[in-house]
BATIBA-788399 format. One record per residue (C-alpha): x, y, z; residue number from 0. Coordinates in pm, 1 decimal, padded with zeros to 6 digits, m for minus. Example, Ala and Ser with C-alpha at 12.3 -4.5 7.8 and 13.67 -1.06 7.14 Angstrom:
<sites>
((01230.0,m00450.0,00780.0),0);
((01367.0,m00106.0,00714.0),1);
</sites>
This chain:
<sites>
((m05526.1,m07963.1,m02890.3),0);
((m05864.5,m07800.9,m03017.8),1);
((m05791.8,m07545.5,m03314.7),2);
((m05976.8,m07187.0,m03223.3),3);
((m06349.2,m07167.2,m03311.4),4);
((m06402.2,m07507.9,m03478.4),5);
((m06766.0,m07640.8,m03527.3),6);
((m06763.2,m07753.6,m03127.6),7);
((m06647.4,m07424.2,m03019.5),8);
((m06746.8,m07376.8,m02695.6),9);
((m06916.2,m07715.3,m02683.7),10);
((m06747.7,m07951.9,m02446.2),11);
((m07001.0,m08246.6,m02429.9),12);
((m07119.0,m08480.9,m02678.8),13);
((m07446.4,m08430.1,m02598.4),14);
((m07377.9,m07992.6,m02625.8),15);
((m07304.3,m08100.3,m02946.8),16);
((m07605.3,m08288.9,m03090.4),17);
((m07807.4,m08018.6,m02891.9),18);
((m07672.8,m07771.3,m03083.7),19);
((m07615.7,m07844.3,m03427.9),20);
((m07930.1,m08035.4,m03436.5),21);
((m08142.8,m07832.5,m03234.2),22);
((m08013.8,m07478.4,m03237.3),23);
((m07817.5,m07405.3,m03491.1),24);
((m08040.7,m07389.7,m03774.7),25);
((m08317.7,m07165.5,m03567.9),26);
((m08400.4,m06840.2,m03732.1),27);
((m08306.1,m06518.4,m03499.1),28);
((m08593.5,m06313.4,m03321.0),29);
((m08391.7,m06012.2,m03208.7),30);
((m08653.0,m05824.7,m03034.1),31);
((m08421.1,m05589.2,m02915.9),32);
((m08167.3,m05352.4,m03048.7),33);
((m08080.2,m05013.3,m03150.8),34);
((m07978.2,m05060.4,m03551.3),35);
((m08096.8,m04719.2,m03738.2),36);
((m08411.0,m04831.5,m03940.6),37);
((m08294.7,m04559.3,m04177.7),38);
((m07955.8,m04819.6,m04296.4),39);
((m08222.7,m05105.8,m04318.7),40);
((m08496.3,m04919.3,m04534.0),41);
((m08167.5,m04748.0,m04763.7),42);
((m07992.0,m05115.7,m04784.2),43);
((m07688.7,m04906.4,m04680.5),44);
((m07362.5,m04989.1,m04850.2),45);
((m07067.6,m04899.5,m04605.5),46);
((m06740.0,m04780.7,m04717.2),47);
((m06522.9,m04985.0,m04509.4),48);
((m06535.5,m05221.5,m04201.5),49);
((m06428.7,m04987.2,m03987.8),50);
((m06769.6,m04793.5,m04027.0),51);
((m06992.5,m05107.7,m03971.8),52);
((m06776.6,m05250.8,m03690.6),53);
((m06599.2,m04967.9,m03498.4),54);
((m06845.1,m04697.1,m03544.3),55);
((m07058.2,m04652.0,m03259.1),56);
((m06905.3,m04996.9,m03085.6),57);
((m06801.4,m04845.4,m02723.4),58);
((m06693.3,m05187.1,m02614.3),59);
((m06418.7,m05175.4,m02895.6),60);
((m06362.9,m04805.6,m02789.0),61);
((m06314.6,m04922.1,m02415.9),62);
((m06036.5,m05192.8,m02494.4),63);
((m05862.0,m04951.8,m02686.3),64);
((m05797.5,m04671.8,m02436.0),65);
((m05736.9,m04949.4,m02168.5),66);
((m05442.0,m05027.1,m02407.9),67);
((m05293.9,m04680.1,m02460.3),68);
((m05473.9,m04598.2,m02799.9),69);
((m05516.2,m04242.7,m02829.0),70);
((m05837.1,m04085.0,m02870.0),71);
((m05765.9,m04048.1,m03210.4),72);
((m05752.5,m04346.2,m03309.4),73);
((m06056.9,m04405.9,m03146.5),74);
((m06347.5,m04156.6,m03154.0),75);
((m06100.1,m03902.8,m03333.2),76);
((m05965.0,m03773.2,m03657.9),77);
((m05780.5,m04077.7,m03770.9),78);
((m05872.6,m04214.5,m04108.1),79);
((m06112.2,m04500.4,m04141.6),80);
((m05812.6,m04785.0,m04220.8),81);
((m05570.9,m04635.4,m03927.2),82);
((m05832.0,m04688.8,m03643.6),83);
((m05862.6,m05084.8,m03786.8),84);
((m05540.1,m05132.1,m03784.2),85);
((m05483.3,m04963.0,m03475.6),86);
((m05850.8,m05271.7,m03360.3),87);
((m05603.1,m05516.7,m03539.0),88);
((m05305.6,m05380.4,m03304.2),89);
((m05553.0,m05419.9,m02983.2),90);
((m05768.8,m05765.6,m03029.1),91);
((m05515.1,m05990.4,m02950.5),92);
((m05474.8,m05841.1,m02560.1),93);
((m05877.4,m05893.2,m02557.6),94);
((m05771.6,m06252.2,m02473.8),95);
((m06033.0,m06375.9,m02203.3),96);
((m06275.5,m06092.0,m02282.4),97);
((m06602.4,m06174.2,m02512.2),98);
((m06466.1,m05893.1,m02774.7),99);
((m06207.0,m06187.7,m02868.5),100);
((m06427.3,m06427.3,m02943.5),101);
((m06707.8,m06183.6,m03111.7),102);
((m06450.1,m06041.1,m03333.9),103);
((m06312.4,m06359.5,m03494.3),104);
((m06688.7,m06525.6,m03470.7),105);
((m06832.9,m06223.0,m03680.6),106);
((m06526.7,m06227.0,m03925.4),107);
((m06556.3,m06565.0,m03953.6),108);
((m06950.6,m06599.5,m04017.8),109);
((m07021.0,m06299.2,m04263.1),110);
((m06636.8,m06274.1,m04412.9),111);
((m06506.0,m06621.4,m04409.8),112);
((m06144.6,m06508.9,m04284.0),113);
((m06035.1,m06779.0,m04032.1),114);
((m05666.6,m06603.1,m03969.4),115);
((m05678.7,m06438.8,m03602.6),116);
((m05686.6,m06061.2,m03648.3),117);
((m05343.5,m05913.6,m03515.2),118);
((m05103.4,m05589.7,m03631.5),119);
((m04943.9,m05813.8,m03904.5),120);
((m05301.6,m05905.8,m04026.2),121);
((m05499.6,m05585.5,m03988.2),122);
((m05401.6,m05418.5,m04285.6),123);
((m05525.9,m05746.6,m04550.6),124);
((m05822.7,m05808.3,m04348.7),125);
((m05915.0,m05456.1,m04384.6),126);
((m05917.3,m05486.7,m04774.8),127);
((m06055.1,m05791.6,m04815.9),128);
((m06367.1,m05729.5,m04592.6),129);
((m06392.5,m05395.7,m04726.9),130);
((m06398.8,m05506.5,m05047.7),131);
((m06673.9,m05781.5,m04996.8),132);
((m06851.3,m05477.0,m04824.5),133);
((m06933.8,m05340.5,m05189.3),134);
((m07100.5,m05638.8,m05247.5),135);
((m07492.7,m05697.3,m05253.7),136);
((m07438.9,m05955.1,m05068.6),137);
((m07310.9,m05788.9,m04769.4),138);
((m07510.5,m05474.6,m04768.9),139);
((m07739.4,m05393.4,m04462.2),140);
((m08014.9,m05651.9,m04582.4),141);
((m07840.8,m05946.9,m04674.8),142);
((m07596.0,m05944.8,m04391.1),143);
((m07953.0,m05973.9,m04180.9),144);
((m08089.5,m06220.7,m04396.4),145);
((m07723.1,m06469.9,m04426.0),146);
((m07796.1,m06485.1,m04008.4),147);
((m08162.8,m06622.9,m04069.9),148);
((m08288.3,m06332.5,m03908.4),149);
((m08682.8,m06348.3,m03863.1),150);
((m08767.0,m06037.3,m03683.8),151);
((m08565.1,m05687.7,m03596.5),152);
((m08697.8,m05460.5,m03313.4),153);
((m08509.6,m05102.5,m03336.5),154);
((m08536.9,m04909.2,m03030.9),155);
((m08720.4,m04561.9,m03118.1),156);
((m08845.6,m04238.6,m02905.5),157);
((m09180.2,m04072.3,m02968.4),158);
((m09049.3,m03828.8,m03108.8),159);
((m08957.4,m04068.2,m03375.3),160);
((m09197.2,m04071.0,m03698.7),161);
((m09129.8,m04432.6,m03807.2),162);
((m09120.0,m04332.1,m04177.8),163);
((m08839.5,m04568.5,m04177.8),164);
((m09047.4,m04882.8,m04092.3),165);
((m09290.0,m04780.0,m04285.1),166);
((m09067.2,m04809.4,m04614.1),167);
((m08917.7,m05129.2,m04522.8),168);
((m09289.2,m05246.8,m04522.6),169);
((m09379.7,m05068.3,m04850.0),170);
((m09088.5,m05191.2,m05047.1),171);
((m09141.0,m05554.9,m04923.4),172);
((m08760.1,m05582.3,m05016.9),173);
((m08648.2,m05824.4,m04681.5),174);
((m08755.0,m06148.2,m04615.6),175);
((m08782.5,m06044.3,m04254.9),176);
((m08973.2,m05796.3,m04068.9),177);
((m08883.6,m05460.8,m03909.8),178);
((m09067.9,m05356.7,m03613.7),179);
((m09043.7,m05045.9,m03411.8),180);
((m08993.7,m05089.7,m02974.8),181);
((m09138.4,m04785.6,m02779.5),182);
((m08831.8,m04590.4,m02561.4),183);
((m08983.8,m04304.3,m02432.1),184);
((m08743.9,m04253.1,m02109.5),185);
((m08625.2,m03864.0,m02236.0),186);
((m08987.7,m03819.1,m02280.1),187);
((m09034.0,m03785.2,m01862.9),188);
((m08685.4,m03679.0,m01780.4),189);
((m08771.3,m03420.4,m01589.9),190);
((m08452.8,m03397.1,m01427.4),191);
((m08327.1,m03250.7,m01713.5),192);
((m08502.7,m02900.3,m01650.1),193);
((m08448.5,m02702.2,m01992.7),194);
((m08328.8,m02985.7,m02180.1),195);
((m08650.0,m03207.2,m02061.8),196);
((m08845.3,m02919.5,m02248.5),197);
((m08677.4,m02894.7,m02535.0),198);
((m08688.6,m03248.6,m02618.2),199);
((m09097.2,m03165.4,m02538.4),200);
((m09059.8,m02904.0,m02776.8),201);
((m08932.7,m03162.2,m03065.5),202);
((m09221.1,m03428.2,m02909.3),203);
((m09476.2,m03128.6,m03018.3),204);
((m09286.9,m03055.2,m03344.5),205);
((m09380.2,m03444.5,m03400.9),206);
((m09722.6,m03483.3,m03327.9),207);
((m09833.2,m03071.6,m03394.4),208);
((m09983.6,m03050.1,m03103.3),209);
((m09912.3,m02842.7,m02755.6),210);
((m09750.1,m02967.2,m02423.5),211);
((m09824.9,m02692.3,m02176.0),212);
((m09947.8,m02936.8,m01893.2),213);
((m09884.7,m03286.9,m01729.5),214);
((m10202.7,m03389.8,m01881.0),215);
((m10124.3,m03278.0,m02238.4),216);
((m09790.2,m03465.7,m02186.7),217);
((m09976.4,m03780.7,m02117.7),218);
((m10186.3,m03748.9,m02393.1),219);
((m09914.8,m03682.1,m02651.0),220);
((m09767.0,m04018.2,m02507.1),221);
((m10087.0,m04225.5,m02516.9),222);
((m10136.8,m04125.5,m02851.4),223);
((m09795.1,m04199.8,m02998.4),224);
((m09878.9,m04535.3,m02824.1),225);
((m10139.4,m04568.5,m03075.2),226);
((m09912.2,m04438.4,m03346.7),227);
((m09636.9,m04678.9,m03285.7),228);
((m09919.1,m04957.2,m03199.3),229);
((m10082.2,m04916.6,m03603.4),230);
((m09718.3,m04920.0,m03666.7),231);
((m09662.0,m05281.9,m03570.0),232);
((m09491.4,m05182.5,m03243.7),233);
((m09560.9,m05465.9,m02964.5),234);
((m09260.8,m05397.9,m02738.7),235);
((m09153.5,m05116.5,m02501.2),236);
((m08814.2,m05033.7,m02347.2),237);
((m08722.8,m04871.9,m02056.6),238);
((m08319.4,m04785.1,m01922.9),239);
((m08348.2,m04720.2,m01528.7),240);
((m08065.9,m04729.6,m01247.4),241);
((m08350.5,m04847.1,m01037.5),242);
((m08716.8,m04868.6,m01019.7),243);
((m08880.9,m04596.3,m00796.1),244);
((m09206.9,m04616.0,m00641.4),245);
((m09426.2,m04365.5,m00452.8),246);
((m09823.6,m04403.5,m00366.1),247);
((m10019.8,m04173.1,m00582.2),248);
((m10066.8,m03830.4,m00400.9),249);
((m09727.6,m03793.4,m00226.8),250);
((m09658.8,m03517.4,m00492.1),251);
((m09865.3,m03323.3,m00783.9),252);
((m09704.6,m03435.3,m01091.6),253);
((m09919.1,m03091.2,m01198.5),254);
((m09799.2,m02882.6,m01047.4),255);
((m09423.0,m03004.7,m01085.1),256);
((m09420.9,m02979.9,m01459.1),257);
((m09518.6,m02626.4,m01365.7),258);
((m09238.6,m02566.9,m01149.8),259);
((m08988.9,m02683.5,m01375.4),260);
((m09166.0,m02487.0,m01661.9),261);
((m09096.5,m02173.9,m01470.4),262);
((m08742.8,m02270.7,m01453.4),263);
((m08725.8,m02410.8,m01080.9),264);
((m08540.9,m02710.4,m00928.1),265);
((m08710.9,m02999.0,m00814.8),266);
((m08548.9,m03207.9,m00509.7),267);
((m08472.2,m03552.8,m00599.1),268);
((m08799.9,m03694.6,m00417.3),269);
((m09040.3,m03488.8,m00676.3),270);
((m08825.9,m03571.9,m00974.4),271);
((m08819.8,m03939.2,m00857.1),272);
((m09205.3,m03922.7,m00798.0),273);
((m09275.1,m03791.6,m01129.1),274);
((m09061.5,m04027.0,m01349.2),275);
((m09259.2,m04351.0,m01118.3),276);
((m09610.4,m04204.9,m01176.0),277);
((m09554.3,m04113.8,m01557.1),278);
((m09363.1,m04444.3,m01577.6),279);
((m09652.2,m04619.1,m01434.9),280);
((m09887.4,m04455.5,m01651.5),281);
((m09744.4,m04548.2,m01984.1),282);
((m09718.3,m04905.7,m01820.8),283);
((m10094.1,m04913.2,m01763.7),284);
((m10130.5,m04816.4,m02147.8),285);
((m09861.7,m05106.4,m02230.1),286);
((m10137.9,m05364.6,m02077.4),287);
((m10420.3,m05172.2,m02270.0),288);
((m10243.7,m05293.6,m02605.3),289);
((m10148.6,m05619.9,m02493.2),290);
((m09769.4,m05519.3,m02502.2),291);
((m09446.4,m05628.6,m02302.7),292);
((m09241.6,m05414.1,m02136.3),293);
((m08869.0,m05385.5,m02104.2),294);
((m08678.0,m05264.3,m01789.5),295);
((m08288.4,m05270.9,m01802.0),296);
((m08234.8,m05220.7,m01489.0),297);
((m07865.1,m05099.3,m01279.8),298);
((m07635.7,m04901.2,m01505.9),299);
((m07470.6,m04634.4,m01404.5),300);
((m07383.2,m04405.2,m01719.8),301);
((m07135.4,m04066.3,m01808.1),302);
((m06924.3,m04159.8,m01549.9),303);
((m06609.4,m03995.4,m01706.8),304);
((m06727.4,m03622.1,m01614.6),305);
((m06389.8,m03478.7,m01828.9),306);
((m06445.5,m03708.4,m02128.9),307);
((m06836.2,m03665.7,m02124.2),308);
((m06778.9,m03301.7,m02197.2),309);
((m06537.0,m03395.4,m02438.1),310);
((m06709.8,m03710.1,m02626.5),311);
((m07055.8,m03671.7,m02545.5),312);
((m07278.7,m03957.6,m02399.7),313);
((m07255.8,m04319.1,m02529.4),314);
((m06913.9,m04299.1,m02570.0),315);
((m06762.1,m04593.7,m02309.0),316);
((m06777.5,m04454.7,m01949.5),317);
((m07073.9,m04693.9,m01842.4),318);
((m07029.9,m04894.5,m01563.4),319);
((m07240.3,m05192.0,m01327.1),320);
((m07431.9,m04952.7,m01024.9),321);
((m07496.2,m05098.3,m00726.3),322);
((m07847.8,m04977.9,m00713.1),323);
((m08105.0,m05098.2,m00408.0),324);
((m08375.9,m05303.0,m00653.5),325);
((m08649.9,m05501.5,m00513.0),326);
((m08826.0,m05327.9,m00306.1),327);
((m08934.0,m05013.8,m00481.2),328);
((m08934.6,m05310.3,m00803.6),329);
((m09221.4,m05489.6,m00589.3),330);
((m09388.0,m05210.2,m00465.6),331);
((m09426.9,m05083.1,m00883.8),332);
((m09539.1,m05442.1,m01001.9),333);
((m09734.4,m05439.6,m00686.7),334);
((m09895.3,m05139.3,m00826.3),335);
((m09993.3,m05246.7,m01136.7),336);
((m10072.9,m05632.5,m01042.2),337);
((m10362.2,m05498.8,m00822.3),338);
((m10533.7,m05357.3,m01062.9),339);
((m10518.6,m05631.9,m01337.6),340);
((m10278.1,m05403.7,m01541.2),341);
((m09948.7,m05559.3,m01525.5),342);
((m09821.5,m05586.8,m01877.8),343);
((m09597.7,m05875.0,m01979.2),344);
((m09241.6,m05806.1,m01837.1),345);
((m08888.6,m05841.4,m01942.7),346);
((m08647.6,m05760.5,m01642.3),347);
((m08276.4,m05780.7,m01705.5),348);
((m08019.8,m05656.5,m01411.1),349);
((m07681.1,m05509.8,m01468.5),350);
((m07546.0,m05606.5,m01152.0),351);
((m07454.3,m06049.7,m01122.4),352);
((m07531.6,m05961.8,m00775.5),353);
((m07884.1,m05914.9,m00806.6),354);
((m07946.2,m06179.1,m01041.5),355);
((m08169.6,m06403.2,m00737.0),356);
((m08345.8,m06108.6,m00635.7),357);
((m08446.1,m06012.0,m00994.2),358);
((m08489.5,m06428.2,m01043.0),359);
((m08746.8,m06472.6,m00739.2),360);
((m08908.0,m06133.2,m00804.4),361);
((m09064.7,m06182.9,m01149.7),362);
((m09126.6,m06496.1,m01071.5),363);
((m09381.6,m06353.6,m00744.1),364);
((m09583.4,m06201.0,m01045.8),365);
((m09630.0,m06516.7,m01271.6),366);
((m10015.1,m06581.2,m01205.5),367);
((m10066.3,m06883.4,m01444.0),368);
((m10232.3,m06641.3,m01688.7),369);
((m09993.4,m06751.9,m01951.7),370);
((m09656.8,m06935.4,m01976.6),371);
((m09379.8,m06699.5,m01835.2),372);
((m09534.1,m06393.4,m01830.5),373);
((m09292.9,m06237.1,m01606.7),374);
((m08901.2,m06286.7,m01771.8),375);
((m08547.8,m06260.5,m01620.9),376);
((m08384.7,m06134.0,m01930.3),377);
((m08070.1,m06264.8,m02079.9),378);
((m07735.7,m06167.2,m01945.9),379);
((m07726.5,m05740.2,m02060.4),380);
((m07471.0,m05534.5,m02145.8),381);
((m07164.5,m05603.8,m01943.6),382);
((m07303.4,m05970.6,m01863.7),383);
((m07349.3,m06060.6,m02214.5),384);
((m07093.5,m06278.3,m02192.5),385);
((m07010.2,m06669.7,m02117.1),386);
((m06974.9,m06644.6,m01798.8),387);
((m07254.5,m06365.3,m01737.2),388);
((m07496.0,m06538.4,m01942.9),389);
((m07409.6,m06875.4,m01772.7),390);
((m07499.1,m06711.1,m01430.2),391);
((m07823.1,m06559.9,m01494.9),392);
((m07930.0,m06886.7,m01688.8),393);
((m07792.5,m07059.5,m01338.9),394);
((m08033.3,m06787.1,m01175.5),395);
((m08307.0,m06831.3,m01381.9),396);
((m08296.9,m07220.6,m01363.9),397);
((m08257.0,m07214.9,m00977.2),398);
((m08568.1,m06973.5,m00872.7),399);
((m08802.4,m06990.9,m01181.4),400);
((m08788.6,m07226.2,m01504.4),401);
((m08521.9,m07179.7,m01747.0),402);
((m08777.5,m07389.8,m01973.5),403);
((m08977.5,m07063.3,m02013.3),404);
((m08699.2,m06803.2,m02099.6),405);
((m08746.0,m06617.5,m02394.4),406);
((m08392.7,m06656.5,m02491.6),407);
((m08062.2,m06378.5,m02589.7),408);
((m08074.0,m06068.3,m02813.0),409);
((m07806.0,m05805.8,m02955.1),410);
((m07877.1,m05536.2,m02771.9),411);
((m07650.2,m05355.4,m03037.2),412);
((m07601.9,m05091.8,m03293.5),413);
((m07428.0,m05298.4,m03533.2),414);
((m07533.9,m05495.8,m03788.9),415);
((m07230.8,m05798.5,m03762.6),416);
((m07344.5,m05816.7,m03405.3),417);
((m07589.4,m06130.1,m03512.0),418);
((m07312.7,m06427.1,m03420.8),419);
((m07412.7,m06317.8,m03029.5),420);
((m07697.4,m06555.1,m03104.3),421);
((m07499.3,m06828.7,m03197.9),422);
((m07276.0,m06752.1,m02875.7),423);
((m07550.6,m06763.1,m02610.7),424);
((m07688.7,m07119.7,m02825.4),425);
((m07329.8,m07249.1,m02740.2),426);
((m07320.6,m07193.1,m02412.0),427);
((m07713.1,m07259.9,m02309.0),428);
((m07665.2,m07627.4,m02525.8),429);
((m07356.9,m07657.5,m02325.7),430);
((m07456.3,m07592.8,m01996.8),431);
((m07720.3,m07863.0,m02061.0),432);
((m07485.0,m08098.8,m02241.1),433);
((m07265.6,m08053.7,m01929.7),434);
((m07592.2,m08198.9,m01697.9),435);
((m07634.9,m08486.7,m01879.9),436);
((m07283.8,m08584.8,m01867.6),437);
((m07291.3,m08544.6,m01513.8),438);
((m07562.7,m08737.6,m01495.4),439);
((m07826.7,m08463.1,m01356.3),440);
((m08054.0,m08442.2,m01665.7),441);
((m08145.8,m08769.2,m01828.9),442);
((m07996.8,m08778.1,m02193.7),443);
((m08335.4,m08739.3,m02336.2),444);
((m08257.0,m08592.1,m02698.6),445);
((m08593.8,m08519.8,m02775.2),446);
((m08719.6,m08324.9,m02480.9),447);
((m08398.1,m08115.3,m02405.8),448);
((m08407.3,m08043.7,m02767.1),449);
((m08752.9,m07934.0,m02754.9),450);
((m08684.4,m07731.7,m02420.7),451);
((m08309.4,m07590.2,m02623.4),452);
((m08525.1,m07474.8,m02914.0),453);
((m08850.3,m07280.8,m02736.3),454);
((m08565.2,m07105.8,m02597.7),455);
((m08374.8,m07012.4,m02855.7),456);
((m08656.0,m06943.2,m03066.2),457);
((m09003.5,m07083.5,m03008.9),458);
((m09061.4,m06908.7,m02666.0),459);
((m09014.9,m06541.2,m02792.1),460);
((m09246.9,m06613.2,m03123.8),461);
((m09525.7,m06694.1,m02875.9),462);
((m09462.7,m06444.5,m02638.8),463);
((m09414.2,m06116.7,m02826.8),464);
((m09732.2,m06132.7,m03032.9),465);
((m09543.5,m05962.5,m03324.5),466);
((m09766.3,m05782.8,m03554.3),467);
((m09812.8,m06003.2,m03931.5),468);
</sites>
């Protein structure tokens, strides 16, 4: 019988396992996306305990927990820092079958060396021990990032944002990796919002010192904080959308709607839809300009929990898969931007397994042999960033486009022990190909799957993404 999360975990082939340890495993990390403060990077941030790197913030934990009957206070509540680990340590073993299992032993495991399984009886002494190693230099912010061979970390930052953050990482030259800002300017159009939409204007003017009393001021505060983040080392935006929404230029004045709203009317959901897919297509017009890529995570459906919204705030678990129509107001946008010669390079990733074809086959009608993969199906996201979600979009990818050209996995994650998720989707992708070539589908050509293993895991993205030196 295997023993849990040995060398060959999750490697079932002999040639999974050459792949990996001799292809894979040593790779450096490019996460170009995820949303660790900059702040806790420039500070080298020392945290007082593991519960406030690894439970703080980490809505998947938060979600197993209430499924189990934890109370809130335990939780998000007033419980102190070692009650809501133990009460982690009380809930991980019924995680059985869900990824948190294997993340939580994997990251105590890689940056703690505790091999025990974390249950009630072991909570308590894995809660010392970590925290102790905590107070460590060798597991503050910086070296927990370096100890994963990380390369390059993309935050995820508004426009408001002034990126003093990045820019101290730079000046102190203390990391052996480098810190680059991604573009997220989504509450910068949410007009649906109404007074809320203008009072995050009001903090975008605060920023930049300069006056948004029009559409075309707003649009000029954005292309200019463009330019900001650009001289900044930014080469990367990101965009969270149910769906993609598409209307022909005219069908609306986006004018005279942010005058509407200004004056404290409502705007049906056609205008508000037509002014988030023109403003949207602006900015990606000024992506191309700077030779960016753009992001679209595409399908979730978020604050579902209308009682514990109220209560919690957003960002707080109730996030679920939508079941969103996506391709053809997706088409009609790249359309859009593809007939002009504007279409920036694009990172796609869908929520829902469902779509995973029709996001698959509709990047791939907008690869135009200008470059290797241009257009990406992004790694499984969110809720599919898991074995068997990442196994079906790879499946996806590798049916309807070239799974030779995939820019590989990310954290997507506020937490800075999140970095084994890399070694998790290396597992799977070498064993997924280990798995052909003992089935005799793939010839067992070392070299060339191990080239093909490593431009994905690694190579790809450091070609594609044009980080700044």
């Amino acid at each position: 019988m295997k023993t849990f999360i040995t060398d060959d975990f999750l490697l079932n082939n002999d040639f999974a396992k050459i792949l990996y340890h001799d292809h894979a495993k040593k790779l450096p990390i490019l996460d170009y996306h995820n949303h660790l403060p900059p702040h806790e990077i420039a500070q080298n941030r020392v945290f007082e305990n593991i519960s406030q790197i690894w439970l703080a913030g980490d809505h998947y934990k938060w979600r197993a927990m209430r499924t189990l009957g934890i109370d809130e206070k335990y939780i998000t509540g007033s419980a102190s820092d070692k009650d809501k680990f133990l009460k982690w340590g009380e809930t991980t073993p019924y995680t059985v079958r869900n990824p948190l299992y294997h993340w939580t032993h994997l990251e105590l495991q890689r940056y703690f060396g505790v091999t025990e399984l974390l249950t009630s009886e072991s909570a308590a002494s894995i809660y010392d021990k970590t925290t102790a190693m905590l107070q460590e230099p060798s597991h503050h912010t910086i070296p927990l990032l370096e100890q994963q061979n990380v390369e390059v970390v993309c935050t995820t930052d508004e426009p408001i944002d002034s990126l003093e953050h990045h820019q101290s990482i730079l000046e102190q030259k203390a990391t052996s990796f480098k810190v680059f800002p991604a573009f997220r300017p989504d509450n910068a159009f949410a007009i649906e919002g109404g007074s809320a939409f203008f009072a995050y204007l009001e903090k975008l003017e605060n920023t930049t010192g300069k006056p948004i009393n029009s559409y075309s001021d707003l649009l000029d505060t954005l292309r200019n904080r463009i330019d900001y983040f650009h001289e900044n080392g930014c080469r990367l935006s990101d965009h969270g959308l149910e769906q993609m929404y598409y209307y022909a230029e005219g069908v609306h004045d986006c004018e005279k709607l942010f005058s509407k709203v200004k004056e404290g009317k409502a705007l049906s959901t056609d205008e508000i839809h037509y002014f988030k897919s023109r403003t949207l297509l602006f900015l990606c017009r000024c992506y191309h300009k700077k030779g960016w890529t753009q992001q679209f995570h595409l399908g979730a459906i978020r604050d579902n929990n209308q009682r514990l919204l109220t209560q919690l705030g957003p960002n707080s678990g109730f996030d679920s898969i939508g079941d969103f129509s996506q391709a053809r107001s997706l088409r009609e946008f790249l359309n859009d931007l593809d007939s002009t010669d504007e279409l920036a390079k694009t990172v796609a990733y869908n929520l829902n397994p469902a779509d995973n074809e029709v996001l698959a086959t509709m990047v791939g009608n907008f690869n135009d042999g200008s470059m290797k993969g241009k257009m990406q199906f992004g790694s499984g996201w969110w809720f599919l960033d898991q074995k068997d979600g990442m196994e079906k979009q790879m499946n996806a990818l590798s049916n309807m486009g070239l799974l030779s050209c995939f820019v590989g996995m990310l954290t997507d994650s506020r937490s800075f022990l999140s970095f084994p998720r890399h070694e998790y989707f290396r597992r799977i992708l070498c064993n997924l190909i280990g798995q052909d070539v003992t089935n005799g589908e793939l010839p067992a050509d070392e070299k060339w799957l191990g080239k093909i293993v490593s431009d994905i895991c690694y190579q790809n993205a450091k070609d594609y993404f044009n980080f700044a030196d």
